[in-house]
DRENDO-405617 format. One line per 8 residues: their letters; for each residue x, y, z negated of C-alpha. Coordinates in pm, 1 decimal, always signed. Each point is the difference from the previous one (the first is absolute). Layout:
% DRENDO-405617
a> X/Y/Z; ...
END
This chain:
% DRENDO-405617
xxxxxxxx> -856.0/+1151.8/-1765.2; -275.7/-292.6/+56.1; -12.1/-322.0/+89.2; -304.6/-95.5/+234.8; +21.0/-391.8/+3.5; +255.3/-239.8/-51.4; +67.3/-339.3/+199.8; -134.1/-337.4/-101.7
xxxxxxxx> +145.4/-308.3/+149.9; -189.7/-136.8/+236.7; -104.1/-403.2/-41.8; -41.6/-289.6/+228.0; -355.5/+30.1/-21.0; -75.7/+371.3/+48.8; +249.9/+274.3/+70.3; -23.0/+334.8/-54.8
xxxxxxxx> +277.8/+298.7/+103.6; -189.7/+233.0/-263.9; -40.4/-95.5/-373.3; +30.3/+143.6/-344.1; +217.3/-227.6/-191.4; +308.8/+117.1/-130.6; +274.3/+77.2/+270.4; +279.7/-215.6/-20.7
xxxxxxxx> +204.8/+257.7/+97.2; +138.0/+193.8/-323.0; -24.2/+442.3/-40.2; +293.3/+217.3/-92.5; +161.9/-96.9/-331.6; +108.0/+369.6/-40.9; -175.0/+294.0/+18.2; +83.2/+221.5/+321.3
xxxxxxxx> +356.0/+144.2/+2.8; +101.6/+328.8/+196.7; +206.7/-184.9/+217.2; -111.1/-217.5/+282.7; -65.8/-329.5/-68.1; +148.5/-117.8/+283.8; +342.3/-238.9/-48.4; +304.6/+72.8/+207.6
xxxxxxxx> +182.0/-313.0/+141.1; +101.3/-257.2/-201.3; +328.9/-173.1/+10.2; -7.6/-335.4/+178.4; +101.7/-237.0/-305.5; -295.6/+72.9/-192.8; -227.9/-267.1/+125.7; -357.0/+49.0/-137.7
xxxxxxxx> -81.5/-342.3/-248.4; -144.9/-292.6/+165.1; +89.5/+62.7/+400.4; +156.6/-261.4/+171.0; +287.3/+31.1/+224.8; -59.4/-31.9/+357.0; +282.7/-341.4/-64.9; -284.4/-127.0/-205.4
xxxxxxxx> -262.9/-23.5/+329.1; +279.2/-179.6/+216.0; +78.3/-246.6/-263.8; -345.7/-92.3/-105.3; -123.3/-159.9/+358.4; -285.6/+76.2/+219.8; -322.5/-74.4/-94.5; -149.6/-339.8/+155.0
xxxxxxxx> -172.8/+93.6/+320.4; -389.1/-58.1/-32.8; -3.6/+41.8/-395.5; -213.6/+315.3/+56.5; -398.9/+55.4/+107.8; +55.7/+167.2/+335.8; -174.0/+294.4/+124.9; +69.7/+139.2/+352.0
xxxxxxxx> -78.1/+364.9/+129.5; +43.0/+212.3/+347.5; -43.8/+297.8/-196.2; +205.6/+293.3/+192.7; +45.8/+353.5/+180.9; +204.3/+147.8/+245.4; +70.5/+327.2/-60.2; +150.5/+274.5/+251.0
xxxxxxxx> +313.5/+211.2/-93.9; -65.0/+404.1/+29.3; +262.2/+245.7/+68.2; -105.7/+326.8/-96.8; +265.4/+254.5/+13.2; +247.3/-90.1/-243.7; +375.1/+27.9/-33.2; +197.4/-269.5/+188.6
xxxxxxxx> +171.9/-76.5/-325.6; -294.3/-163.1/-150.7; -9.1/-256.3/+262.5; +350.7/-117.7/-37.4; -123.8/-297.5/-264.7; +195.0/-240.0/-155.0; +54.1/-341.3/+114.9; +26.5/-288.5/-260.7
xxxxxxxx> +3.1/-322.8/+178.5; -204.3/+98.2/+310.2; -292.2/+211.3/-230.5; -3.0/+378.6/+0.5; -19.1/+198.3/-289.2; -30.5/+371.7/-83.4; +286.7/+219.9/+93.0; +178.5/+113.3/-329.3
xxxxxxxx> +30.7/+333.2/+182.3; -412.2/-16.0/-71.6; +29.3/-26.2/-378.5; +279.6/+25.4/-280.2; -25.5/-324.2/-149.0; -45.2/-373.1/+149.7; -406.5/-119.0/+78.1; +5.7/-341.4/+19.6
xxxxxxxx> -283.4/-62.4/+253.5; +76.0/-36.7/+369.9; -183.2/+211.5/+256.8; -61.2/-219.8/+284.6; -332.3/-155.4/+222.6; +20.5/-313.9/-261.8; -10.4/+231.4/-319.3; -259.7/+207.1/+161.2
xxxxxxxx> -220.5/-289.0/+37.7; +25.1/-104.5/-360.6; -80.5/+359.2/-100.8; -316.9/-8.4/+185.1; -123.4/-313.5/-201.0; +43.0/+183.5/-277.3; -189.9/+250.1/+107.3; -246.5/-273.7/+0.1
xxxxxxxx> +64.5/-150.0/-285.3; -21.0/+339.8/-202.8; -357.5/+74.4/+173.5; -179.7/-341.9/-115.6; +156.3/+47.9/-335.3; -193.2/+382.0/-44.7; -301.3/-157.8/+154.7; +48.2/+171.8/+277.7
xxxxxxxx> +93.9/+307.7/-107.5; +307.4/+238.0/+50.2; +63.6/+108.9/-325.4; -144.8/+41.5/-376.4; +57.5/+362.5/-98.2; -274.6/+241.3/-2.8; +86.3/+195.3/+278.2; -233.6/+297.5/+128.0
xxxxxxxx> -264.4/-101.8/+269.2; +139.9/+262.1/+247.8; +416.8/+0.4/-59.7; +178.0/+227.3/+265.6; +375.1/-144.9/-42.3; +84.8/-337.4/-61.7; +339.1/-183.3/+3.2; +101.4/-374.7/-25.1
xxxxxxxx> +382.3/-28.4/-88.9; +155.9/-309.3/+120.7; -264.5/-60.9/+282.7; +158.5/-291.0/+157.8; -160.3/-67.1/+288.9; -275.3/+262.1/-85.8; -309.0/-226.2/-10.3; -70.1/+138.9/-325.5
xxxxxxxx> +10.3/+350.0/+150.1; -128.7/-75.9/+243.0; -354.6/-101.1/-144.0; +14.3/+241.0/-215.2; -53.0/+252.3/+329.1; -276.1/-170.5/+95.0; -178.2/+40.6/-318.9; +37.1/+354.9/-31.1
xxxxxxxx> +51.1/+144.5/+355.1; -2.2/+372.7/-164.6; +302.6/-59.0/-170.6; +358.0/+29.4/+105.4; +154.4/-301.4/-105.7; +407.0/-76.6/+48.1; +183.9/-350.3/-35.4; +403.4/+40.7/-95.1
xxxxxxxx> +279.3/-300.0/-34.9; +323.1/-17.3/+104.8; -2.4/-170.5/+329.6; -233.9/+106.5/+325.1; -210.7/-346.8/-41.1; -320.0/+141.2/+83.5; -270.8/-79.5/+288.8; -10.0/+303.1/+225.7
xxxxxxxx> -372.2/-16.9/+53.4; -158.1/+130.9/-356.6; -300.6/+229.6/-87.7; +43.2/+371.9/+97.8; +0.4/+119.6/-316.5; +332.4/-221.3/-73.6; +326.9/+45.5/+32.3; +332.1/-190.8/-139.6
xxxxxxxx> +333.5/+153.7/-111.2; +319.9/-142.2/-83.6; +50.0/+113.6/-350.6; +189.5/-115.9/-311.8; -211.5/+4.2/-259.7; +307.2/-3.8/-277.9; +114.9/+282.3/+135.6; -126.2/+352.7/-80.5
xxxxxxxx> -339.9/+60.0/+206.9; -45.7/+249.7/+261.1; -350.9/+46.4/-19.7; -143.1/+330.8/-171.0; -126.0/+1.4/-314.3; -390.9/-76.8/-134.4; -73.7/-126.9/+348.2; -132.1/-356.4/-23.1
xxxxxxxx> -336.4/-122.1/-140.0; +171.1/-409.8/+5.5; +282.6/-113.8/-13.5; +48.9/-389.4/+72.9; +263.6/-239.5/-107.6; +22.4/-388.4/+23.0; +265.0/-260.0/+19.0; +306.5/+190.1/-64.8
xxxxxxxx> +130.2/-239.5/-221.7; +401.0/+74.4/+55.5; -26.0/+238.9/+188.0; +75.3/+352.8/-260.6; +282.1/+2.9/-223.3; -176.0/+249.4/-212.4; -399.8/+22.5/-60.0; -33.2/+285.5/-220.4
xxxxxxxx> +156.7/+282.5/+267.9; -223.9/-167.8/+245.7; -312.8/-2.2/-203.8; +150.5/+383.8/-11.0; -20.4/+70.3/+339.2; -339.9/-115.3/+17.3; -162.1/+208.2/-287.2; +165.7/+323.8/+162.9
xxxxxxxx> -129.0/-102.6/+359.3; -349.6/-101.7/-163.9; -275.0/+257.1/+3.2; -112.7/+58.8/-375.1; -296.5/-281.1/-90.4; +144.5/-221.0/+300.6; +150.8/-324.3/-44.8; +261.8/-246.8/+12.5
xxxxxxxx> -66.5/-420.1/+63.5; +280.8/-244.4/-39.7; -34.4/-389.7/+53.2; +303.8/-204.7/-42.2; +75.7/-263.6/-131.6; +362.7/-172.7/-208.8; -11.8/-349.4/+182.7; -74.2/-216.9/-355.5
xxxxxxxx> -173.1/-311.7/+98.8; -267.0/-157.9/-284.1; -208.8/-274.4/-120.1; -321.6/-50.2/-193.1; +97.8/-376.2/-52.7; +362.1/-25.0/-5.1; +26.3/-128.3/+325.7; +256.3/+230.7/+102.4
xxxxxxxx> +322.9/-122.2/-121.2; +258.0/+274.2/-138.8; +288.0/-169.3/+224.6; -244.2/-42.0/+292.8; +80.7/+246.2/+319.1; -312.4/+186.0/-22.9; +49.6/+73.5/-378.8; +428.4/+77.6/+68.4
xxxxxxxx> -150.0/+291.1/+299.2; -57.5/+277.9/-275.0; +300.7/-81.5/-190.6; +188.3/+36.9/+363.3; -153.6/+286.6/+115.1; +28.5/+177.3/-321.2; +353.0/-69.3/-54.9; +73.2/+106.0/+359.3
xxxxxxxx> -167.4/+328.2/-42.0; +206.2/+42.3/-288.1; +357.5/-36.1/+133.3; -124.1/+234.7/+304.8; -142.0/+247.1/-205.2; -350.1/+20.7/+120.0; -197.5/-157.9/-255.9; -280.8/-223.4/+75.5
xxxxxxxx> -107.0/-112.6/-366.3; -312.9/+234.2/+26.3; -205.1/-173.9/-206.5; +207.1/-146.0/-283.9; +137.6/+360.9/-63.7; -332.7/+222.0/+46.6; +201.5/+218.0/+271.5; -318.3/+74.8/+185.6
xxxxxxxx> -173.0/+159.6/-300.3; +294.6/+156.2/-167.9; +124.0/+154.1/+295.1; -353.2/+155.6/+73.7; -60.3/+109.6/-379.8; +369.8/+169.2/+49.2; -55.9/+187.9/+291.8; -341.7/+156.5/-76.8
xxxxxxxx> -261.7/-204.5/+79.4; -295.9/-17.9/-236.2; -317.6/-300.4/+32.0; +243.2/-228.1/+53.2; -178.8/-380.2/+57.5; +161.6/-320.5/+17.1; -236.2/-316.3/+173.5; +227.6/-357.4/+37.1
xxxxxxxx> -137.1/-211.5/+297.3; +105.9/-397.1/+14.1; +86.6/-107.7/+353.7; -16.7/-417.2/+46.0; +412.3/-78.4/+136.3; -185.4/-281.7/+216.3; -331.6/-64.5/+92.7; -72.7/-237.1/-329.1
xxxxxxxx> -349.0/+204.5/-145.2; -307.0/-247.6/+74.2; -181.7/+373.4/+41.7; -12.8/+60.6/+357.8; +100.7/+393.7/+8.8; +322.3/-110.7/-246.1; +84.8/-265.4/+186.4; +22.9/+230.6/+293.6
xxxxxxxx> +155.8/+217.8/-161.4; +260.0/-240.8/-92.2; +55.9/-87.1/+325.8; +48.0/+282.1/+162.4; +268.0/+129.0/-302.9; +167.2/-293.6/+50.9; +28.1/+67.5/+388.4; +143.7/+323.8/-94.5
xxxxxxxx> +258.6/-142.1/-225.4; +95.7/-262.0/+254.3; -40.6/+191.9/+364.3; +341.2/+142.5/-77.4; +220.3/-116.9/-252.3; +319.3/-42.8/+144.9; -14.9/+431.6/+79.1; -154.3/+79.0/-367.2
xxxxxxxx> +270.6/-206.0/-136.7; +338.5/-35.9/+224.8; +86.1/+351.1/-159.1; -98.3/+3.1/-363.5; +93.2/-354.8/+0.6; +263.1/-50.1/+166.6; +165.7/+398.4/-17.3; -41.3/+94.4/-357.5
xxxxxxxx> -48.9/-358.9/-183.5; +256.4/-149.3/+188.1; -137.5/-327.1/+81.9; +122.7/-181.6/+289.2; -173.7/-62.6/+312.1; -82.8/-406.2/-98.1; -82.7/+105.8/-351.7; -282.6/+274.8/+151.9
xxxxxxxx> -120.1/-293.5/+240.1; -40.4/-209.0/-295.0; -183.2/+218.1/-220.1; -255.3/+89.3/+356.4; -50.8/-356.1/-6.9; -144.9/-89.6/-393.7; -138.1/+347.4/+41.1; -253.2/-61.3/+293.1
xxxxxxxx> -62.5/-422.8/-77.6; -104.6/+168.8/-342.9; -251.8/+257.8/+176.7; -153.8/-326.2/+187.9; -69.7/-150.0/-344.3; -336.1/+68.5/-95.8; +89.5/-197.2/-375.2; +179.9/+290.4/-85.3
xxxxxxxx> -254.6/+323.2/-136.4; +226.1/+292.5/+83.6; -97.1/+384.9/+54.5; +175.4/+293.5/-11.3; -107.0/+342.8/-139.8; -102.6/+291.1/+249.1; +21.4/+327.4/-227.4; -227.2/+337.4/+85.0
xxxxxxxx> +98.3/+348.0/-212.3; -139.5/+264.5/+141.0; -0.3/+338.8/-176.8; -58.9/+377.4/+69.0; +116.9/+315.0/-12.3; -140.1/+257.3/-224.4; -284.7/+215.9/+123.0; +213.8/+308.4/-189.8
x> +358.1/-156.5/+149.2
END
């Protein structure tokens, strides 16, 4: 196992995404185990140290109105449903307060995103946002010039796929996710399946050259058996990318405060994962490398990125960055959070507004220094596998 380059906190003056201080984000404190690493749920009363309630948010007040540097964007996509031939099951979602989410006849356990024209357009900033962060580029692992099969779990709204046909027009490349959000007009060497990627995989064995994972935060209950199913589906010397990220908010100056909104979101999101089972701490507990090292994989590499939270860098391309991240976190909150929030934590509708409203007055304030770490492993399979 290797470590490629770990992220440096970016400063007012010049930011960077790439660096290679020490990450702030800690390695396993245990050897591997046989078991997966991956926690079951945990019971509701066991409130992770230092999160505030969702009471605490409607008690403290709004923020003052024009407290924060404001920054205005018309940043945006619409993006066209596809029905490819699918089950009718799979489009009877679930409504929670007017948003649709994924049918649980789709998957076994609960996924807290919505699938609906408003989360689709936050998904394609993101596709955006991931893009300027690589410089560009699709992915980091060494993948052969000429790959045959390629596969991007969790596509979304397949832009990532998407481009990925377009650069290698030879190849067969396939998008799966759980809902049929996909443009109908793609590449024709693309096509997108509804597929549950926790679930055992249908495809045959030592078939794809890449295999493509981002932003699944919360989304698998159990890592290892997926990081499984890839290896077997793999072709020996092909490889595996995964770029997630565990929410954790950080400062180079302290001018994140640890009962500010932006610094509470990992705590929240963490602690929700928990109590439904899918874990999202990612980071903290190394589940992208263990899981990997567990199931097979060999040349596994590690590279941290540092995304600005708002558009605070005085460097141009960061402060870009920041803007556009910040976009993303703000196009749809109410969807990414009405469920996780509201469903699993428990909070109350007021107490949700509440927390929405320090959250985003605190992603106008360019005072405050805060990014967020992006994390790349990528690994292969053995050329003897």
């Amino acid at each position: 196992m290797s470590s490629e380059g770990k992220a440096q906190l970016p400063t007012p003056e010049a930011a960077s995404p790439k660096g290679e201080a020490k990450s702030p984000t800690p390695g396993p404190a245990s050897p591997v185990q046989a078991t997966s690493p991956t926690p079951g749920p945990a019971a509701p009363g066991t409130a992770a140290p230092g999160l505030l309630s969702g009471a605490h948010w409607a008690d403290v007040g709004l923020p003052e109105e024009g407290a924060e540097n404001d920054w205005d964007s018309t940043l945006g996509n619409d993006t066209e449903s596809s029905t490819a031939s699918i089950s009718s099951s799979i489009l009877k979602y679930r409504t929670i307060n007017g948003r649709t989410y994924h049918s649980d006849s789709v998957t076994d356990g609960e996924y807290w995103g919505p699938n609906d024209e408003k989360q689709n357009e936050m998904l394609d900033i993101s596709h955006h946002v991931m893009t300027l962060l690589l410089d560009g580029k699709l992915y980091t692992a060494p993948i052969t010039d000429n790959p045959e099969n390629i596969i991007d779990i969790g596509t979304g709204t397949g832009l990532w796929a998407i481009d990925m046909a377009d650069e290698f027009p030879d190849c067969n490349v396939i998008g799966t996710d759980l809902s049929p959000n996909q443009p109908t007009w793609v590449p024709p060497n693309l096509r997108f399946e509804i597929n549950d990627a926790s679930k055992e995989w249908t495809y045959q064995p030592n078939f794809f050259d890449f295999i493509h994972m981002r932003w699944l935060t919360g989304a698998i209950r159990d890592w290892t058996a997926v990081y499984k199913e890839a290896y077997r589906c793999l072709k020996p010397g092909g490889w595996i990318e995964h770029m997630d990220s565990s929410g954790d908010a950080l400062s180079h100056d302290n001018s994140l405060a640890d009962d500010s909104a932006l610094k509470q979101w990992g705590k929240i999101w963490q602690e929700g994962g928990k109590r439904l089972g899918n874990p999202v701490d990612l980071l903290p507990a190394n589940l992208q490398e263990i899981g990997m090292k567990e199931a097979g994989f060999v040349n596994i590499t590690k590279k941290d990125y540092l995304i600005p939270a708002s558009p605070w860098p005085k460097d141009e391309k960061q402060k870009e960055l920041g803007l556009y991240f910040s976009t993303t976190w703000t196009a749809d909150l109410e969807g990414v959070c009405q469920f996780m929030f509201g469903n699993v934590m428990g909070w109350e509708k007021e107490e949700i507004s509440a927390y929405f409203t320090h959250l985003k007055s605190e992603l106008k304030d360019t005072s405050i220094h805060a990014s967020v770490i992006y994390r790349v492993v990528y690994a292969q399979k053995p050329l003897d596998a």
